[in-house]
PAZAPA-4460 file (N, C-alpha, C; in steps of 0.05 Angstrom, whole numbers, plus 32768, in hexadecimal, padded with zeros to 4 digits):
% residues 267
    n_x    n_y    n_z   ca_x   ca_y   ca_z    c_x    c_y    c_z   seq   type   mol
   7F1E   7E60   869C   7F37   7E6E   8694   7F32   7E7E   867B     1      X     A
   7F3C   7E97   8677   7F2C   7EA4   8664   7F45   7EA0   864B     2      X     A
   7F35   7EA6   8635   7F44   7E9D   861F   7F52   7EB3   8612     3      X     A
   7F6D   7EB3   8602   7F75   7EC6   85EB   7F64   7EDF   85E7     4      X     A
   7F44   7ED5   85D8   7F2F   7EE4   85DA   7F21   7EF1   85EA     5      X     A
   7F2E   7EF7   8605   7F1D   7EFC   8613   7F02   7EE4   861E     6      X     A
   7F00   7ECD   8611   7EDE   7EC1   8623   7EEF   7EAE   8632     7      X     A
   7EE4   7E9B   8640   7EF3   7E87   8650   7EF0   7E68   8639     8      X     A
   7F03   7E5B   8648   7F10   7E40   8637   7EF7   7E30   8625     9      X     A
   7ED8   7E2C   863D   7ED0   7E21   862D   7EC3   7E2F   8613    10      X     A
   7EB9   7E4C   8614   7EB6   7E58   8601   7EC7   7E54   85E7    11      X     A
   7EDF   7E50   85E3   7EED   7E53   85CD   7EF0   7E3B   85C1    12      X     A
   7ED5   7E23   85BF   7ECD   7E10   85B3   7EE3   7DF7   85B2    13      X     A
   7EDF   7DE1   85AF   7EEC   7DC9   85A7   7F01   7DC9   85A1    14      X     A
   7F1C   7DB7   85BA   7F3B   7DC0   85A9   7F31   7DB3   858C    15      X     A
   7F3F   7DB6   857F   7F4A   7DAA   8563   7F4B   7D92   8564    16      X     A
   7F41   7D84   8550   7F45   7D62   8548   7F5F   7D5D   8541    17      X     A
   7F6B   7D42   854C   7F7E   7D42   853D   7F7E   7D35   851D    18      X     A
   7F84   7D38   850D   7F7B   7D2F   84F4   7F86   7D0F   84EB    19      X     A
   7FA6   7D0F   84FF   7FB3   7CFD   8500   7FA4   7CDA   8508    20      X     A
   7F90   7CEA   8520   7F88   7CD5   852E   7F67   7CCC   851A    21      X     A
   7F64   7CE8   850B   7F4C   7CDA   84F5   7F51   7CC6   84E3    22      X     A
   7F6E   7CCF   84D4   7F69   7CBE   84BD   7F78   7CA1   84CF    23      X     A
   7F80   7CA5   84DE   7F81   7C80   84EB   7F68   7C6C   84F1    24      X     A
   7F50   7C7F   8500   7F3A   7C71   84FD   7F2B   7C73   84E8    25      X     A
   7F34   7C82   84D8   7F2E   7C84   84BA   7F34   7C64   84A8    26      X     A
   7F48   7C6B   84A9   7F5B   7C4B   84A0   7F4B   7C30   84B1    27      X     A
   7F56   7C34   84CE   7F43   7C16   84D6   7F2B   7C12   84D4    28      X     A
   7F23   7C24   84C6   7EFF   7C24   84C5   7F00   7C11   84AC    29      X     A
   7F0B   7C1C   8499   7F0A   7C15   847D   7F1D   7BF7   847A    30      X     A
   7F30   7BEE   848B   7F34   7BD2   8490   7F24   7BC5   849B    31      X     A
   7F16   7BCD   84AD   7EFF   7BC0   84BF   7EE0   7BB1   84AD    32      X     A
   7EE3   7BCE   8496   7ED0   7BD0   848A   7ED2   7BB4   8471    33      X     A
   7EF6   7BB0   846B   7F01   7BA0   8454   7EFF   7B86   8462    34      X     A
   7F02   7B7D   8478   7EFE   7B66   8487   7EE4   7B57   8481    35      X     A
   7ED1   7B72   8484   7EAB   7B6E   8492   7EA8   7B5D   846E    36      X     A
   7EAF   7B75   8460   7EAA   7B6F   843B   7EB9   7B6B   8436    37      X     A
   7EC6   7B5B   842F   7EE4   7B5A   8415   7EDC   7B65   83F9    38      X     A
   7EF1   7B77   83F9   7EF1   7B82   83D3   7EE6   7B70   83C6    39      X     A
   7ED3   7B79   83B1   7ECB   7B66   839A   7ECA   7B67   8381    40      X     A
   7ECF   7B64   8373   7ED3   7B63   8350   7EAE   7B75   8349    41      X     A
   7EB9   7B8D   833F   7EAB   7BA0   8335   7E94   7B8F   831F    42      X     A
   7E9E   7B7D   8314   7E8E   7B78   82FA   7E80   7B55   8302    43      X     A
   7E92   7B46   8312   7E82   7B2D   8319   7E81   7B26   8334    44      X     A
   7E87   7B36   834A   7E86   7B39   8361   7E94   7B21   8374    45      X     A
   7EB0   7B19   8362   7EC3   7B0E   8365   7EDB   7B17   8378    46      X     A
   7EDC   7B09   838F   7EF7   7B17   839B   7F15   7B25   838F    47      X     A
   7F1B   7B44   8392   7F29   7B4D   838A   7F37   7B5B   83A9    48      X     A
   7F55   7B6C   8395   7F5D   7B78   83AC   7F64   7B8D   83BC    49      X     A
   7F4B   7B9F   83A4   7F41   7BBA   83A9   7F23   7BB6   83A9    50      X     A
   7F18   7BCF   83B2   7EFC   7BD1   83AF   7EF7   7BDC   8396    51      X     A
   7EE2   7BDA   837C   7EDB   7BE4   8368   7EF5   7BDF   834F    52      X     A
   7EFE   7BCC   8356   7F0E   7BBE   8346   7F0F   7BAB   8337    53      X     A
   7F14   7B9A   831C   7F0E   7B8A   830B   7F20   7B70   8310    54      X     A
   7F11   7B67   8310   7F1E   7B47   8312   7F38   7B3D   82FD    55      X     A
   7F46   7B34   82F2   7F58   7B24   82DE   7F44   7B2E   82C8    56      X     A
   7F2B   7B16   82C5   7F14   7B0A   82B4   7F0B   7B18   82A7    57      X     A
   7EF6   7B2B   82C0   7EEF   7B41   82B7   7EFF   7B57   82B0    58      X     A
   7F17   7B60   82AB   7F22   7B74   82A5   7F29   7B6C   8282    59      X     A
   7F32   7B53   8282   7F36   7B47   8261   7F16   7B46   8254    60      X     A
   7F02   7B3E   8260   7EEA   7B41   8256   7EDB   7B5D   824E    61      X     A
   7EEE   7B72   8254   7EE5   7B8D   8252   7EEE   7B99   8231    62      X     A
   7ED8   7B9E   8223   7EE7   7BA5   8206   7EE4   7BBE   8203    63      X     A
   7EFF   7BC9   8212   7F06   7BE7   8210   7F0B   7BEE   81ED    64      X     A
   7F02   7C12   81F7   7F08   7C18   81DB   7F1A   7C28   81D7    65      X     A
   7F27   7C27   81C6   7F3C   7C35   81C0   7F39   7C41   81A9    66      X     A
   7F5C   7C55   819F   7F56   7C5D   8181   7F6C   7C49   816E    67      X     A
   7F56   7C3B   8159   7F4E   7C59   814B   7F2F   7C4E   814D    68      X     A
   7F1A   7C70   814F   7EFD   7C6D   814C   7F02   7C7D   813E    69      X     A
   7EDC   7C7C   8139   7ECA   7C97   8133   7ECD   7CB8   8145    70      X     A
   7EDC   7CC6   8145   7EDB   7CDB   8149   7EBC   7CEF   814D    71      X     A
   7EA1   7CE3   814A   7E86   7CE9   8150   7E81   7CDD   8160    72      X     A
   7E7F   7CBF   8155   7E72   7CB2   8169   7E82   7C9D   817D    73      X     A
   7EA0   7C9E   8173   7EAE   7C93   8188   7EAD   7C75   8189    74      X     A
   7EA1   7C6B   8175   7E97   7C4B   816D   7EB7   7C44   8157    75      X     A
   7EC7   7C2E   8168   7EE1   7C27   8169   7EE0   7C15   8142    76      X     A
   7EFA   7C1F   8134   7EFB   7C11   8120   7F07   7BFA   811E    77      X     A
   7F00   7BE9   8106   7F02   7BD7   8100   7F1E   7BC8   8100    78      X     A
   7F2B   7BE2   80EF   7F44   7BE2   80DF   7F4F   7C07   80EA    79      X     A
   7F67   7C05   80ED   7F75   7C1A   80ED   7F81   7C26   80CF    80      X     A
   7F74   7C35   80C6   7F80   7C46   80A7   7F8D   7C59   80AD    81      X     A
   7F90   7C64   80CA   7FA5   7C7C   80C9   7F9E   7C8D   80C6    82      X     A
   7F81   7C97   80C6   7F74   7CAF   80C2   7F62   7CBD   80D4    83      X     A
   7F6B   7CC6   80F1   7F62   7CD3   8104   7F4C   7CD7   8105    84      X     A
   7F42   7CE9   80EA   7F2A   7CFC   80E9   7F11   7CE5   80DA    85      X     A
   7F17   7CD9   80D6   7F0C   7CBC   80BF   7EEE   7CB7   80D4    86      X     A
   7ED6   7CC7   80C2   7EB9   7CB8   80CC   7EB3   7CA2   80C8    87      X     A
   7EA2   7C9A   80D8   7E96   7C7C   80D8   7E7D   7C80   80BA    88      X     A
   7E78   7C6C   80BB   7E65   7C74   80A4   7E4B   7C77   80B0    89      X     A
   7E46   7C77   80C3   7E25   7C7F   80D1   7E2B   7C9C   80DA    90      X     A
   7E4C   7C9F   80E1   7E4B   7CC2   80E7   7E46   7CD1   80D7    91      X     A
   7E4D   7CC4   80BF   7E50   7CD1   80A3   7E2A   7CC8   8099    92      X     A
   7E18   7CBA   80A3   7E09   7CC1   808B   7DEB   7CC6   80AD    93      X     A
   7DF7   7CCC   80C6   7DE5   7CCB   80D8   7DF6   7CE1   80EB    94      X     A
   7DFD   7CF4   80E4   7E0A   7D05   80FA   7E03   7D0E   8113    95      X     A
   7E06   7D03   811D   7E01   7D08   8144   7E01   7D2F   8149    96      X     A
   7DED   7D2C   815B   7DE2   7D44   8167   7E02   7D50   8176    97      X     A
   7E02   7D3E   8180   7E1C   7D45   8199   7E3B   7D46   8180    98      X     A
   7E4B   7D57   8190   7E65   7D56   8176   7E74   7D37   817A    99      X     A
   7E7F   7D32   8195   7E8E   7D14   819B   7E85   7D0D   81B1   100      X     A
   7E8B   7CF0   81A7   7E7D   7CE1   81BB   7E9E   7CCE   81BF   101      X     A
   7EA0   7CC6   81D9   7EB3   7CAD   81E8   7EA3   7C9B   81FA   102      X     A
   7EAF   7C86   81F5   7EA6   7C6E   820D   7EBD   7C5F   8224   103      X     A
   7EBE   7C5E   8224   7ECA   7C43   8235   7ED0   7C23   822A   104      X     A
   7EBB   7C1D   8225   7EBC   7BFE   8218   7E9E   7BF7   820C   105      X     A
   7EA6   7BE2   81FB   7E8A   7BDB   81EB   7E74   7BCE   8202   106      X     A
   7E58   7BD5   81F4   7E44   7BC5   820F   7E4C   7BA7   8207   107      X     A
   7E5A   7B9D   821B   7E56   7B83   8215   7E67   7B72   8233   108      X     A
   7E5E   7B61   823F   7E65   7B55   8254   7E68   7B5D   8267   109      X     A
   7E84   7B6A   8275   7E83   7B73   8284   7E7D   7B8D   8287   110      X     A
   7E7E   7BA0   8270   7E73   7BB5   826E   7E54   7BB1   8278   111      X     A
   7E4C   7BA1   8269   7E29   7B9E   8276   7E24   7B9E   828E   112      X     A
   7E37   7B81   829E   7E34   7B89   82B5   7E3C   7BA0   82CA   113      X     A
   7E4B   7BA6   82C1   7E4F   7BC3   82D5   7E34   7BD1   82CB   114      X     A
   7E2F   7BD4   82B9   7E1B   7BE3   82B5   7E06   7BDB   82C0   115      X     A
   7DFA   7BCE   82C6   7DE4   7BBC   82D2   7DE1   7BB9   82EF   116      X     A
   7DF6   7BBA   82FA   7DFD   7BB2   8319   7DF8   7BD9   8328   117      X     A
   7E09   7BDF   8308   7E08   7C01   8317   7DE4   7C06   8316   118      X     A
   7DE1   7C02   8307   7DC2   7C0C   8306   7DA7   7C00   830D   119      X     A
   7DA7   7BEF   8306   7D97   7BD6   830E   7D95   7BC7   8333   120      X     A
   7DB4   7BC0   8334   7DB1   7BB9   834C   7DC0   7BC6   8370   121      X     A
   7DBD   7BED   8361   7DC4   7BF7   8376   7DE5   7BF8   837F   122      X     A
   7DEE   7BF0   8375   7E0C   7BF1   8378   7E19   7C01   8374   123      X     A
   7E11   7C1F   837A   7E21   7C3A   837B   7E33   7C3B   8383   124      X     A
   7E48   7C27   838D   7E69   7C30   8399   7E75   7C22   8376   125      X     A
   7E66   7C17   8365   7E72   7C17   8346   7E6E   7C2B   833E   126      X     A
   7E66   7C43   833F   7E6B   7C55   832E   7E83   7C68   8327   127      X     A
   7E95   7C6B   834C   7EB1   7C7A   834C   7EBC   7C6A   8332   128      X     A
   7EC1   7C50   8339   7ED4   7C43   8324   7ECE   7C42   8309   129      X     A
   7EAF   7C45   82FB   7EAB   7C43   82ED   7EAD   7C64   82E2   130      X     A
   7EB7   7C7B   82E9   7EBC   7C95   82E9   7ED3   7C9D   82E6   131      X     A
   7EE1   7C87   82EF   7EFA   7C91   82EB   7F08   7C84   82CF   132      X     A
   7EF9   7C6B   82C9   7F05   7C62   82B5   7EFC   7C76   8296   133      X     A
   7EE1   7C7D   8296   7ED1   7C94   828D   7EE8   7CB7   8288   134      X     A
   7EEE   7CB4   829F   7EFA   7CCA   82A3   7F1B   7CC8   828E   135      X     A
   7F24   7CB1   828D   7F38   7CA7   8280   7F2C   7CA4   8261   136      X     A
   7F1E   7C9B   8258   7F16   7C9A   823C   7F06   7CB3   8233   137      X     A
   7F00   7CC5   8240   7EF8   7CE7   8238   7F0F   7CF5   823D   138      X     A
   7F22   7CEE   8243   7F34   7D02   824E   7F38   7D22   8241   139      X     A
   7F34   7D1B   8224   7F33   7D36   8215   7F1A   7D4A   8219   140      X     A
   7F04   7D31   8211   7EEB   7D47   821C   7EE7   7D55   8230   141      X     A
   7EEC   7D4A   8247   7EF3   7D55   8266   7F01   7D67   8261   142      X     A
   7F19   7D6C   825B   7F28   7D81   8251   7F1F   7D9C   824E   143      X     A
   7F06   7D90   8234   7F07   7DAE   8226   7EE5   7DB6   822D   144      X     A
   7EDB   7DA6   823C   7EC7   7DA9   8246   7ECB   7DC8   825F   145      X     A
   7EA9   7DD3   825E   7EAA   7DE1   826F   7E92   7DE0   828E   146      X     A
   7E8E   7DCF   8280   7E79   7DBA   8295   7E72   7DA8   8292   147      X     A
   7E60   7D8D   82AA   7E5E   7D79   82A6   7E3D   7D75   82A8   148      X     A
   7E2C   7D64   8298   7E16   7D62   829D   7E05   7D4C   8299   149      X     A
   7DFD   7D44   82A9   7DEE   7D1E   82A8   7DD8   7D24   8299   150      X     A
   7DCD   7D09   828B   7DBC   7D08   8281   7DAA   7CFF   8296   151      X     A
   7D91   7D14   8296   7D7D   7D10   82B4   7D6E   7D01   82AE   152      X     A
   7D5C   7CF0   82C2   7D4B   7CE3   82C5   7D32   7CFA   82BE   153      X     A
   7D1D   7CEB   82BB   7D02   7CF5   82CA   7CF8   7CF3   82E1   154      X     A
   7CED   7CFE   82E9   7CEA   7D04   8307   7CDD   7CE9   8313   155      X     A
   7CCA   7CE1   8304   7CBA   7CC5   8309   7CCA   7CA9   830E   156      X     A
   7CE8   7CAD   82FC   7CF6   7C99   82FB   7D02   7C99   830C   157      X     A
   7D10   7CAF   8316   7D24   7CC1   832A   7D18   7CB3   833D   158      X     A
   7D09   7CBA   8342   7CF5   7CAF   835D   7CF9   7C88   8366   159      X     A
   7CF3   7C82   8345   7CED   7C5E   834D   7D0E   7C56   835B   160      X     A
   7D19   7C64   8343   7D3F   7C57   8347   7D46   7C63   835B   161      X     A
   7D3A   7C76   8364   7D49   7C87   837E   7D6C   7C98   837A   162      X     A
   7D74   7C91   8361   7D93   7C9A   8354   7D8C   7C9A   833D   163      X     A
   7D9E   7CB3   832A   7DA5   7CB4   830F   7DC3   7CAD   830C   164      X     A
   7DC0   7C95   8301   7DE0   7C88   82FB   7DF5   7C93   82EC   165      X     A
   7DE2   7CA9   82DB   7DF6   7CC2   82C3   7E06   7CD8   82DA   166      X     A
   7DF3   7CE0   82F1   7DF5   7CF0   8302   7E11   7CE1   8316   167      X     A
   7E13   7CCC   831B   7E24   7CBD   8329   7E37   7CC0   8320   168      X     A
   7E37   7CB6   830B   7E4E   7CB3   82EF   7E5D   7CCE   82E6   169      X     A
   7E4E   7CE4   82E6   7E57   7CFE   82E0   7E63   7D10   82F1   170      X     A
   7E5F   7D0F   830B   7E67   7D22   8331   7E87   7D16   8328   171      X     A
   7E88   7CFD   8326   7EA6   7CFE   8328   7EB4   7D07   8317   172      X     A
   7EAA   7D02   82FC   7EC4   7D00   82EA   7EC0   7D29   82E1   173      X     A
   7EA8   7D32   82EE   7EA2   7D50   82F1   7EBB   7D61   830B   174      X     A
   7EBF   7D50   8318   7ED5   7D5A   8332   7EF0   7D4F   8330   175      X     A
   7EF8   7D34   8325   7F0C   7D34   831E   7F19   7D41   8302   176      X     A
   7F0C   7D4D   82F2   7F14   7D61   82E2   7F13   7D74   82DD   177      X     A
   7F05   7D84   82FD   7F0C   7DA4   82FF   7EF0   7DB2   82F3   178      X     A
   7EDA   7DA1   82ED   7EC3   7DAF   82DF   7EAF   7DB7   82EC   179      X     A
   7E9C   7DC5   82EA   7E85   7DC9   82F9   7E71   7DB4   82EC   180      X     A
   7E64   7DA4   8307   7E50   7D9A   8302   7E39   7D96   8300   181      X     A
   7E28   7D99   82F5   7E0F   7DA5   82E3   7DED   7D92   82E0   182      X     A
   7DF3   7D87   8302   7DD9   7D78   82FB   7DBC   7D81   82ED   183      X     A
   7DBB   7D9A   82F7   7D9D   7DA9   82F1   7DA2   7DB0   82D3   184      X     A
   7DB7   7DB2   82C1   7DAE   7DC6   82B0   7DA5   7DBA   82A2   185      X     A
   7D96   7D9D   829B   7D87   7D91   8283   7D79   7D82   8297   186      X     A
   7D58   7D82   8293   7D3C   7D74   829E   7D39   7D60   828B   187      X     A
   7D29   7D4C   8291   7D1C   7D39   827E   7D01   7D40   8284   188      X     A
   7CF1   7D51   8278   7CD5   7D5D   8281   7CC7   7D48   8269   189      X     A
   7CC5   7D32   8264   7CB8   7D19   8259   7CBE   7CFF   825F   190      X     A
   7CA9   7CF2   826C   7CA9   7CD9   8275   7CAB   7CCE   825A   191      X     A
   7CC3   7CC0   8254   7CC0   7CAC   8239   7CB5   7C8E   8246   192      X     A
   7CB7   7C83   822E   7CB8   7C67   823C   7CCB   7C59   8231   193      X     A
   7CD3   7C44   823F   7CF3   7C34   823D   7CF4   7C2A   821E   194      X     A
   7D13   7C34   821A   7D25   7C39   8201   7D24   7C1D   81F7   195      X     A
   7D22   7C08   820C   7D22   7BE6   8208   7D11   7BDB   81F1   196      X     A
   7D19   7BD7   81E1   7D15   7BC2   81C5   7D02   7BD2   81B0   197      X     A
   7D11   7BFB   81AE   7D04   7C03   819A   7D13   7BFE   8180   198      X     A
   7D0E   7C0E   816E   7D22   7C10   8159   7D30   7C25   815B   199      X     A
   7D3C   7C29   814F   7D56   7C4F   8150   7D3E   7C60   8147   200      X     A
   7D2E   7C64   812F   7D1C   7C70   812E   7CFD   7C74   8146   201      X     A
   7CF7   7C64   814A   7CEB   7C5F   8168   7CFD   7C69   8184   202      X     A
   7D11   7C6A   818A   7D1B   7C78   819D   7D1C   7C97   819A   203      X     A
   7D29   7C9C   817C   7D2C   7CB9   8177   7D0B   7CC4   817C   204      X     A
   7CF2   7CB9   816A   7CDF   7CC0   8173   7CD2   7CC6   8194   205      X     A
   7CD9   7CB5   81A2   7CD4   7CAB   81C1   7CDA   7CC0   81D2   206      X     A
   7CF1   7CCA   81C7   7D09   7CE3   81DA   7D00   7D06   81CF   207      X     A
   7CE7   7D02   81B9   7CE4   7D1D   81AE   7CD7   7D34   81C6   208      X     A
   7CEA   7D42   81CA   7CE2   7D5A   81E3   7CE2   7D4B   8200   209      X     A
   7CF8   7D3D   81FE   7CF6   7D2D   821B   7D10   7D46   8233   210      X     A
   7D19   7D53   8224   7D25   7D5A   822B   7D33   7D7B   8232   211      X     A
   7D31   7D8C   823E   7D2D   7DA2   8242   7D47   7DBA   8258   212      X     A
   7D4D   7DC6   824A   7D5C   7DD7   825D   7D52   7DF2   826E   213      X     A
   7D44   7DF2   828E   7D35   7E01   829D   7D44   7E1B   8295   214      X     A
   7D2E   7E2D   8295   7D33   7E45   8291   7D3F   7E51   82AA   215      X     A
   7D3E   7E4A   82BA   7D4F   7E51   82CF   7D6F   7E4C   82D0   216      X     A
   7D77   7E2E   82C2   7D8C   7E28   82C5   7DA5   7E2E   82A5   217      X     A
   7D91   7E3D   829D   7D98   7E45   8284   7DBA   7E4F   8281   218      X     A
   7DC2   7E62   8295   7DDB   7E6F   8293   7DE5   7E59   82A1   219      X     A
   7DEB   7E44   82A3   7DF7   7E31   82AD   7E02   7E29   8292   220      X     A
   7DFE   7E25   827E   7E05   7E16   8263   7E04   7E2A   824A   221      X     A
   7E06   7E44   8254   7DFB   7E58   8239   7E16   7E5C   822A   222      X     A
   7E1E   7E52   821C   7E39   7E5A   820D   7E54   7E4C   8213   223      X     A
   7E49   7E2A   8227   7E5B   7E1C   8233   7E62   7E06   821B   224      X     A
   7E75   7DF9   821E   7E7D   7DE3   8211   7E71   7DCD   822A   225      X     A
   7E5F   7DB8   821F   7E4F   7DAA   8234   7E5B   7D8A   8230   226      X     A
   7E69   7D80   8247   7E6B   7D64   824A   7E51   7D56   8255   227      X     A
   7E47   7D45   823C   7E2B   7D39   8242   7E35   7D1C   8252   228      X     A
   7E2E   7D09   8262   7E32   7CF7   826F   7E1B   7CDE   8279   229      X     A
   7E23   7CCA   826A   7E09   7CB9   8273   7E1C   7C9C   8275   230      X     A
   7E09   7C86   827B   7E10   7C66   8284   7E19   7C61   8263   231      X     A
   7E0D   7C57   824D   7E05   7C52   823F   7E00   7C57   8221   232      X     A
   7E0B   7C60   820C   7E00   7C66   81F0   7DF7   7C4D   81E1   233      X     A
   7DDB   7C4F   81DC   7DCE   7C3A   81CB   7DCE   7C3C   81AF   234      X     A
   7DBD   7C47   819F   7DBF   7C55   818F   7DC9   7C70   818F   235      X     A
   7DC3   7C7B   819D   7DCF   7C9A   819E   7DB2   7CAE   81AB   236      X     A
   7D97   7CA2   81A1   7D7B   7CB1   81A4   7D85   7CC5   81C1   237      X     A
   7D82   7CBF   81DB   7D84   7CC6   81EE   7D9F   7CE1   81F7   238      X     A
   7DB0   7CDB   81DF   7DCA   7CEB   81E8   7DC6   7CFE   81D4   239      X     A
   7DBB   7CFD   81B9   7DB3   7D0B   81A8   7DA0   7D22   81B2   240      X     A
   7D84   7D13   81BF   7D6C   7D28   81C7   7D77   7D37   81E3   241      X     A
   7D88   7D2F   81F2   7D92   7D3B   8206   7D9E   7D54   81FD   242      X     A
   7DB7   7D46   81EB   7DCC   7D64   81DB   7DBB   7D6E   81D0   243      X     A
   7DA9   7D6F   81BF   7D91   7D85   81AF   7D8A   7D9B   81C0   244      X     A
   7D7B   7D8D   81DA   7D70   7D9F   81EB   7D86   7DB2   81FD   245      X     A
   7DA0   7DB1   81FF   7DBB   7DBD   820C   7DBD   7DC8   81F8   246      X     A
   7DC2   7DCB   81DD   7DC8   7DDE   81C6   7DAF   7DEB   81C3   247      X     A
   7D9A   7DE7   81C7   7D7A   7DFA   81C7   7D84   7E0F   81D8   248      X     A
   7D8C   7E07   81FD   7D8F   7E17   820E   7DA2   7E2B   820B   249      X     A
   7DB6   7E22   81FC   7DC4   7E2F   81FA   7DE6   7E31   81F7   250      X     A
   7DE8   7E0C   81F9   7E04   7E01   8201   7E12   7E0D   81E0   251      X     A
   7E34   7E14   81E5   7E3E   7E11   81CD   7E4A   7DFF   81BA   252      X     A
   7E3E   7DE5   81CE   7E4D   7DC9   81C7   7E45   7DB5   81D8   253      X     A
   7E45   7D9E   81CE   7E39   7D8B   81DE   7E4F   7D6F   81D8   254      X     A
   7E57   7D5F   81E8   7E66   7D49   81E2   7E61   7D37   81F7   255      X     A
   7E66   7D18   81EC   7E53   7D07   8205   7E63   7CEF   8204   256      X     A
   7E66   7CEB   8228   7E7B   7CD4   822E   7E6B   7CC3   8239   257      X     A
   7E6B   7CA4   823E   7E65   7C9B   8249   7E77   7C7E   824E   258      X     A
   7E68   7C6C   825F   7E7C   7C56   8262   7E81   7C3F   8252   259      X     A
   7E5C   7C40   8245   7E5D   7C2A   823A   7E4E   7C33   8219   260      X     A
   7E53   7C23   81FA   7E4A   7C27   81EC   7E45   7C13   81DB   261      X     A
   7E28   7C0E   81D2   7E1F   7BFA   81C6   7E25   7BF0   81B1   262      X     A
   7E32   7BE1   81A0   7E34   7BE1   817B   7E48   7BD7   8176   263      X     A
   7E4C   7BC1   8166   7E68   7BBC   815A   7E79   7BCD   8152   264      X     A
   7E96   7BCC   8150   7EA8   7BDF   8144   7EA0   7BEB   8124   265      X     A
   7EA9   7C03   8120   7E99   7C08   8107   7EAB   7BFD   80F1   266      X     A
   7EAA   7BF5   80D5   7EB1   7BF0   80BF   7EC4   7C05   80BB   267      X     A
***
């Protein structure tokens, strides 16, 4: 039977799906799927009643940060004085490469474990949730950001882990806030070796030229305000030699969120 177009019926390709009847097997897939697995507690893999959701336990075990901080480094105070702009005293006598830094919550418990499970033991459906809560404690930087960019692996590592967890961590909270996301425009063209039980001076050393913006991907970041994004701030070494090398390339700003941050509250 020939078609509108002139060709015959089967020519004029595949009726239309109905979309109605997708998202129903859409849905029983995903009950089917909640039956097979039951939701489990993001941080102790405790029955919950969403997926990537926190248990009671774990949610009170989480030591979110709030203000008032450090406005550099985002490391939560002691005492509230009422003074917005008020440095920590390591911002004030150690000033970070990057302008601000936010976290999420201190490394400690369950922070660890999410952190650990995400990286360590493959558990990539923690990262949406751990992105969005990210996405909630940067909310400003996201804002005024004009792109998003992970802190990369090395290729050698890339390889063992098979994922970059900065890279996981960043796609989202890069699309739910309207940004372009920017895996290529910073390389780690130096195999370091693991950050684990140096000193702050030994890491900053460890990370010297680890880090590089391809001349190719150059107009990606040339005059941008750059949201840096990683798992983790330890000392700072890693988010520091990252932002150096983005302001070498060319960035007009560098600021760095992550989920989790190491250090007691500052004095």
């Amino acid at each position: 039977m020939p078609s509108p177009e002139g060709g015959t019926a089967s020519e004029a390709g595949p009726p239309p799906i109905d979309t109605r009847f997708v998202r129903h097997v859409r849905a029983f897939a995903a009950r089917a799927i909640g039956v097979i697995y039951p939701p489990s507690c993001a941080g102790c893999g405790g029955a919950t009643a969403d997926p990537g959701a926190l248990c009671p336990s774990c949610w009170t075990g989480l030591r979110l940060i709030a203000a008032p901080f450090c406005p550099r480094y985002g490391t939560p105070f002691a005492l509230d004085l009422g003074i917005d702009t008020l440095l920590s005293p390591r911002a004030i006598a150690e000033p970070p490469v990057f302008a601000r830094a936010r976290a999420v919550a201190l490394y400690d418990d369950t922070a660890r474990s999410l952190v650990h499970r995400l990286k360590y033991e493959d558990r990539l459906d923690l990262a949406q949730a751990m992105a969005r809560m990210m996405s909630a404690a940067g909310k400003t930087l996201i804002a005024e950001a004009d792109c998003v960019v992970p802190v990369p692996l090395h290729r050698w590592r890339l390889w063992r882990r098979r994922f970059n967890q900065a890279a996981l961590l960043a796609r989202p909270i890069a699309r739910g806030g309207g940004r372009p996301f920017e895996p290529q425009a910073l390389a780690r063209v130096k195999a370091t070796r693991s950050q684990v039980g140096l000193t702050r001076a030994g890491r900053a050393e460890n990370l010297q030229g680890a880090f590089r913006v391809p001349p190719t991907q150059a107009a990606r970041i040339q005059g941008r305000r750059v949201l840096l994004v990683d798992d983790v701030t330890t000392t700072g070494a890693t988010a520091n030699a990252a932002a150096r090398a983005l302001l070498r390339g060319g960035a007009a700003s560098v600021d760095l969120l992550t989920f989790a941050l190491v250090g007691d509250p500052a004095g």
